[in-house]
C-alpha positions as CSV (number, residue, x, y, z in Angstrom):
1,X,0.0,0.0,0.0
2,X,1.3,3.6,-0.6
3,X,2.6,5.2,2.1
4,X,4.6,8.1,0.5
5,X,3.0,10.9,0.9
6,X,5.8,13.7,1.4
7,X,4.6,14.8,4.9
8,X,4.3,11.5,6.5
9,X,7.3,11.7,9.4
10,X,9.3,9.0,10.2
11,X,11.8,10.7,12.8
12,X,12.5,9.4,15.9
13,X,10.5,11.2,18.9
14,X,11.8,13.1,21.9
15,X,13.5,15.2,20.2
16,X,13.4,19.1,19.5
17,X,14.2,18.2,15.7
18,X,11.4,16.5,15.4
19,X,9.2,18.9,16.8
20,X,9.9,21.5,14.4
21,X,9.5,19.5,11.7
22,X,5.7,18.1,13.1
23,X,5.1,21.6,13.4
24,X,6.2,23.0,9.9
25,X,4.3,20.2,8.1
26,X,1.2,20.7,9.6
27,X,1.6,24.5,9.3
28,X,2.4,24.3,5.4
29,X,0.0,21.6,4.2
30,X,-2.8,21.1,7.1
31,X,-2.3,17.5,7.9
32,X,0.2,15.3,9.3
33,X,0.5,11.9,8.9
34,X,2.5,9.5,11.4
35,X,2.7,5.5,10.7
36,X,2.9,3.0,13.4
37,X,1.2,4.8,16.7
38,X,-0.2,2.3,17.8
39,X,0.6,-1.6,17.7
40,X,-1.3,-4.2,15.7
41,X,-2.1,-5.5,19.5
42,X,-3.9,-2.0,20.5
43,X,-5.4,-2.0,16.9
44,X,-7.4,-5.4,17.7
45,X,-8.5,-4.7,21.0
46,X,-9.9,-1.4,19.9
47,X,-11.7,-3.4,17.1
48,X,-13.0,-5.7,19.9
49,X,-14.2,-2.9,21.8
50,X,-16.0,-1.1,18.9
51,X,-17.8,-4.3,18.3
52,X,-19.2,-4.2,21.8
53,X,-19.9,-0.1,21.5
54,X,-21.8,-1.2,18.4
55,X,-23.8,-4.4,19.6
56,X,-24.8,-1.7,22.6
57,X,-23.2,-4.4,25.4
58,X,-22.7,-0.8,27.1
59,X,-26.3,0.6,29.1
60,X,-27.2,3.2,26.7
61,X,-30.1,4.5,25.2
62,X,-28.5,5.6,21.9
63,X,-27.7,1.6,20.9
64,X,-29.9,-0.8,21.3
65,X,-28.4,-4.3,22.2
66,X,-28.0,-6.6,19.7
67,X,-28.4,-10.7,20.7
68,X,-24.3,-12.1,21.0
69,X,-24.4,-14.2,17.9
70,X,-24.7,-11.5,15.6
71,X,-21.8,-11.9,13.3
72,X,-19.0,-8.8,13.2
73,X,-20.6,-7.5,10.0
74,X,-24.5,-7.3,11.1
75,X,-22.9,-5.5,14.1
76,X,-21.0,-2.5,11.9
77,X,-23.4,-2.4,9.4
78,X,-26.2,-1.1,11.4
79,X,-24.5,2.2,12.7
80,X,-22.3,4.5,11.2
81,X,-20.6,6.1,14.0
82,X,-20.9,6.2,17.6
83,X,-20.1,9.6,19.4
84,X,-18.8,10.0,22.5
85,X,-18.0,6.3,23.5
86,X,-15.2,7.3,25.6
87,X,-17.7,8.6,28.4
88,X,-18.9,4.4,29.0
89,X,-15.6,2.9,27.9
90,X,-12.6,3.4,29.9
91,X,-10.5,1.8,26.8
92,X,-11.2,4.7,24.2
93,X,-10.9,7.3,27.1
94,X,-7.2,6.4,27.1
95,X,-6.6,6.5,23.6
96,X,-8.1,10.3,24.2
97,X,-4.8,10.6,26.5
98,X,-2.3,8.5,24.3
99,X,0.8,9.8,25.1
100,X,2.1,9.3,21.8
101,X,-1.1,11.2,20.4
102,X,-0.7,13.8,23.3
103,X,3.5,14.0,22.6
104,X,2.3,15.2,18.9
105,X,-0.9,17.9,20.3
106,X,1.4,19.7,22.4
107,X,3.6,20.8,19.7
108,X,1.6,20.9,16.7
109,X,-2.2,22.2,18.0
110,X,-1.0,26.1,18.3
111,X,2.1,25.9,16.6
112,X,0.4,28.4,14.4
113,X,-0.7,30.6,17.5
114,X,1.3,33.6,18.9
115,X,1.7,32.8,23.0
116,X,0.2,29.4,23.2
117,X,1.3,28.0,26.1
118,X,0.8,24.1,24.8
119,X,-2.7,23.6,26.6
120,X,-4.9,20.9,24.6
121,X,-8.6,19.6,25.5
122,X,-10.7,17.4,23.8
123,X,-14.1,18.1,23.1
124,X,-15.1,14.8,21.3
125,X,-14.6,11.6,20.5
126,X,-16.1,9.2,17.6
127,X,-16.0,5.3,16.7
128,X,-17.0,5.2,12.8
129,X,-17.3,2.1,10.9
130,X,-17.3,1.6,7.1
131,X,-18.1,-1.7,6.4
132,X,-18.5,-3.1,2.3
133,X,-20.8,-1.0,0.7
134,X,-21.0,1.3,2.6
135,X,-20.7,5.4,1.3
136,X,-18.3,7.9,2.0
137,X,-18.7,11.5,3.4
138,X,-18.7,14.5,1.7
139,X,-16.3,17.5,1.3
140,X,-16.6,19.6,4.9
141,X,-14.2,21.0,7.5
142,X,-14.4,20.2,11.1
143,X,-14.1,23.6,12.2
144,X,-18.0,24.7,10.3
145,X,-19.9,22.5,13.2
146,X,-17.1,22.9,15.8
147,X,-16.0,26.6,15.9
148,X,-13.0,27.8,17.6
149,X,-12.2,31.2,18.6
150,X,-8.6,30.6,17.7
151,X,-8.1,28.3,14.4
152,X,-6.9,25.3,16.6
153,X,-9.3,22.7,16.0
154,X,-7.4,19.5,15.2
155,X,-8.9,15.5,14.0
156,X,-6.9,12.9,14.6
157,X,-7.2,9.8,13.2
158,X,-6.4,6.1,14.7
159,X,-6.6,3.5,11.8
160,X,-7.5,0.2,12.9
161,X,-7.3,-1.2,9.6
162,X,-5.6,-0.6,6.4
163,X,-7.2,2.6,4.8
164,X,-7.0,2.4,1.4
165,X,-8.5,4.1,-1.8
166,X,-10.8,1.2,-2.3
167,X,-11.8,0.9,1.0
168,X,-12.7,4.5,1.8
169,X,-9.4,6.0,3.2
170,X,-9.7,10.3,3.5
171,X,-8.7,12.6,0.9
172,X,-7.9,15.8,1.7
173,X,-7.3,19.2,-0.2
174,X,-3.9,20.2,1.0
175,X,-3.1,23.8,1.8
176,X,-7.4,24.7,2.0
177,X,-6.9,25.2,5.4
178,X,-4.3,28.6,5.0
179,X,-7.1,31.0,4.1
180,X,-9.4,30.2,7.2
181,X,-12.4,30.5,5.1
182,X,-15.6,28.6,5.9
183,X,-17.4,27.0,3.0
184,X,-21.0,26.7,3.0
185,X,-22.6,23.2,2.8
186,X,-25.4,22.4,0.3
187,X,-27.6,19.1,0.3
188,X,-26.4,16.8,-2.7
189,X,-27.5,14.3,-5.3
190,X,-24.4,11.9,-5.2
191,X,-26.2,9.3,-2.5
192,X,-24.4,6.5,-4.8
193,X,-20.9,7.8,-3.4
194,X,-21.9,10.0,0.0
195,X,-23.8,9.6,2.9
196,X,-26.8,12.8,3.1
197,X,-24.7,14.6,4.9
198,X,-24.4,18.6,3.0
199,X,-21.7,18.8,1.0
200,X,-19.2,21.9,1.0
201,X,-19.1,23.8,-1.9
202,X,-17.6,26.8,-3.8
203,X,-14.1,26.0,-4.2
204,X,-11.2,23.7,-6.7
205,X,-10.9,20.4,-5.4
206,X,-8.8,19.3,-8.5
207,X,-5.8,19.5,-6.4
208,X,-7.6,16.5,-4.0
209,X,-4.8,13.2,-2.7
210,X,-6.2,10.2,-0.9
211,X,-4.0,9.3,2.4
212,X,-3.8,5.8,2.2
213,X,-2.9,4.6,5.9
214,X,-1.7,1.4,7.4
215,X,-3.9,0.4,10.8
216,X,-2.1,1.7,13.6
217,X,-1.2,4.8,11.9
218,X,-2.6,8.6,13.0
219,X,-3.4,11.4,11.0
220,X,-3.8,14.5,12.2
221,X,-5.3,17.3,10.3
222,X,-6.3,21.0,10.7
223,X,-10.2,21.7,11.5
224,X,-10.3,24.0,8.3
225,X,-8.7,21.4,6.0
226,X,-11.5,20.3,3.8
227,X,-11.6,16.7,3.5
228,X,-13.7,13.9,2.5
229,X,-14.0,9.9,2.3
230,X,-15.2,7.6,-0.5
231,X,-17.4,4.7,-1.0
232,X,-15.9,1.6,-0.3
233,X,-15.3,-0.3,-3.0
234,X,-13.4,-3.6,-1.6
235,X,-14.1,-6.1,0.5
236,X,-12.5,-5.3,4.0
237,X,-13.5,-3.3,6.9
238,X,-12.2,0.8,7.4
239,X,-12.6,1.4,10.5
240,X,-11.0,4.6,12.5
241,X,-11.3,5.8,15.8
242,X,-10.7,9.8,15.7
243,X,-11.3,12.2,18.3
244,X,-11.0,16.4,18.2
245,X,-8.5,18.5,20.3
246,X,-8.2,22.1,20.5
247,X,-6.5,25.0,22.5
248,X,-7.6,24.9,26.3
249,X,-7.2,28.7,25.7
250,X,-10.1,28.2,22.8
251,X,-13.6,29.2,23.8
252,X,-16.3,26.7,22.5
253,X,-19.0,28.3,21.9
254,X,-20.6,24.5,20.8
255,X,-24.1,22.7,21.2
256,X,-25.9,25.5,22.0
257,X,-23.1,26.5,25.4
258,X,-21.9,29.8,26.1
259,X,-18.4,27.8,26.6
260,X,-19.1,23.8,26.0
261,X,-17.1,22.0,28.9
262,X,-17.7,18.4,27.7
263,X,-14.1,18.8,27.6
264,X,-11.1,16.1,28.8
265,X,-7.8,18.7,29.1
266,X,-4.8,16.0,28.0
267,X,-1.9,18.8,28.5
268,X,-1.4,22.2,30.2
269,X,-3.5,23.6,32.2
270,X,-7.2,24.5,31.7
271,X,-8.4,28.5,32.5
272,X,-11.7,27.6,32.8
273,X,-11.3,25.1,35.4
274,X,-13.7,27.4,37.5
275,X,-16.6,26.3,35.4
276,X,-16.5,22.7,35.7
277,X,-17.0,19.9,33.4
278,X,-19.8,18.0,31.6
279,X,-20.5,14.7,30.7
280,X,-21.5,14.4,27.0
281,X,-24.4,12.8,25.6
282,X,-23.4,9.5,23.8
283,X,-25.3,9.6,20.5
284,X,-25.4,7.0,17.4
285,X,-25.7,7.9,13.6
286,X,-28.0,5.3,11.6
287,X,-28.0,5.4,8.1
């Protein structure tokens, strides 16, 4: 599988080097990709959990429990994505607070951002499974539903299989994240490719590369970077586990909150400690 994309880092970590060179790739071309995060091991016991989130073995109102002998692929075909598992599964609340993942947010999140002091919080976490057949999701940027007062807004990406082109791997639009403009989103006639989710428009996307990951690898990308995924075409799983990160400084005005505080702060300190915390709402997408 292709893995050459020219800002995929290989360096050694724990080292000031390094850092810079995170930083400066993410800065130029929105994204960063890193291979080998996490181990096959760690890959196949979050697959194991996601198949429990899924059947709804966890108490929770958004996923109804399926019987134990469904098979893996009536279990991932019925939802889409899972939000907020991390809140009833103590196993995806430590990928939240990887320390490899975290070693990579404190240097790259404000990198961008005159007197950032390397504070990072994460405001949400999702399980999304892509099973044979199933579509792909349209152009969009993060930032339009999650706004940030400050441009930090960050995905990252856990592959727990192979992405590939045929199976639905990203593709992103390097560089559209520079000009920190918003693109509208439109509803769509291209059901055959994309879920019904609205489609960004108004811009080139000629300039489009798929990032074709091997499972365990992260990709971390900037919440104006417009992005996208395809049908999948093949016959294998993609499934990802990705979460969003941003400044603690940032001010989330999110969900209808003054200053959302379903928030996990993973380094730094937090300023608005004072106002407590929440515990999201786990949700499901059927479609």
């Amino acid at each position: 599988m292709a893995q050459d994309q020219s800002n995929q880092c290989k360096a050694k970590p724990n080292s000031t080097d390094t850092g810079r060179i995170w930083a400066k790739s993410y800065i130029n071309d929105g994204y960063l990709m890193l291979p080998d995060v996490i181990t096959s091991k760690e890959c196949e016991a979050l697959k194991a959990e996601m198949l429990k989130i899924f059947r709804g073995d966890y108490p929770c109102e958004a996923i109804p429990p399926m019987p134990e002998t469904a098979s893996e692929m009536e279990v991932l075909d019925r939802i889409m994505c899972v939000g907020e598992p991390h809140v009833f599964s103590p196993l995806v609340r430590r990928y939240i607070e990887h320390p490899k993942i975290c070693e990579v947010l404190r240097v790259i999140v404000g990198a961008h951002i005159p007197f950032w002091d390397g504070g990072v919080k994460c405001m949400q976490s999702m399980m999304l499974s892509k099973v044979p057949g199933h579509t792909g999701n349209p152009w969009h940027q993060d930032e339009h539903p999650i706004p940030t007062r400050d441009r930090s807004l960050i995905g990252v990406w856990i592959t727990l299989d192979d992405a590939t082109v045929e199976n639905g791997c990203l593709w992103v639009l390097p560089n559209s994240h520079r000009a920190g403009v918003i693109y509208d989103r439109f509803p769509h006639d291209k059901r055959h490719e994309f879920d019904s989710c609205h489609e960004a428009a108004g811009f080139d996307d000629t300039g489009e590369i798929p990032i074709e990951m091997s499972a365990g690898s992260t990709l971390f990308f900037n919440g104006y970077l417009l992005h996208r995924s395809k049908k999948n075409r093949s016959d294998t799983f993609r499934r990802i586990l990705v979460s969003h990160y941003c400044s603690t400084a940032s001010w989330l005005g999110w969900k209808g909150h003054r200053n959302y505080r379903g928030v996990i702060t993973v380094a730094g300190e937090d300023p608005y400690i004072d106002e407590g915390y929440a515990t999201p709402n786990v949700w499901a997408r059927w479609e």
